[in-house]
N, C-alpha and C positions, 0 to 999 in steps of 0.2 A: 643321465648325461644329456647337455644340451641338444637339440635336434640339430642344430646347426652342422656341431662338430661329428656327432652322426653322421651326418649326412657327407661329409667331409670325409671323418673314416670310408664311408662303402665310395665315395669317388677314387679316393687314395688304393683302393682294393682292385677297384676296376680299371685305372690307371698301368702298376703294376699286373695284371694279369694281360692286358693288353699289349706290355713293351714286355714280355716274358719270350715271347717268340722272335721279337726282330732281335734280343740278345743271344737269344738261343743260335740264329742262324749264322750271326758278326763270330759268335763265340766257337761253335764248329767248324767256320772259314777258315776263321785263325788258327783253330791248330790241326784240323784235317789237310787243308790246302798249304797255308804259310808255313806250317810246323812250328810256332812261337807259341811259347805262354803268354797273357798278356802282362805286358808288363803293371807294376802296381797296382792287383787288384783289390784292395782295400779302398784306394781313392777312388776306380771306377764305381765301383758297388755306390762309393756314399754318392759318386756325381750318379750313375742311375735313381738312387733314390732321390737326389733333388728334384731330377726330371719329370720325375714320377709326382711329387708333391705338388711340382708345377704345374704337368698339366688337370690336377686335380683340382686346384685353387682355380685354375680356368674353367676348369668344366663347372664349378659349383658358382663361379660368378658370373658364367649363363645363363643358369637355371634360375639367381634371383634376379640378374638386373636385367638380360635380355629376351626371356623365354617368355615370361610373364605380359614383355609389351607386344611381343607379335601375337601371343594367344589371344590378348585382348583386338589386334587391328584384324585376327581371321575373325576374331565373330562378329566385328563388324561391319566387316566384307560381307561374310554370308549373311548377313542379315538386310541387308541392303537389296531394294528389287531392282530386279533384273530388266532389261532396256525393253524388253518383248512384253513382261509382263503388267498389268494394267489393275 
């Protein structure tokens, strides 16, 4: 499989395991405290998993377009001498 979408998968995995808890606690509220089911959750689920695919597609379009340029401006900060030094 391409590395890309690899890499997409384990975003997509880490995404989901991340929002597994803020649903878990919205989803306990509701029906410990509110006492309601929620309603429609077929829809919820698919909009969680949108959410999920989202901020997946975010995380992996940091890792190529934005991580890559600050790794390159830290080393060239740290490579750069220091005011003291001669």
């Amino acid at each position: 499989m391409n590395a890309l979408v690899m890499a997409f998968l384990h975003q997509l995995l880490h995404a989901v395991k991340n929002l597994l808890p803020i649903v878990a606690v919205v989803l306990l509220f509701q029906l410990l405290i509110l006492r309601q089911v929620p309603a429609d959750a077929p829809s919820l689920a698919g909009g969680l998993l949108i959410v999920a695919a989202g901020v997946a597609l975010f995380l992996q379009g940091l890792e190529l377009g934005i991580f890559p340029v600050g790794k390159g401006l830290a080393n060239q900060f740290a490579r750069r001498p220091r005011a003291g030094d001669q």
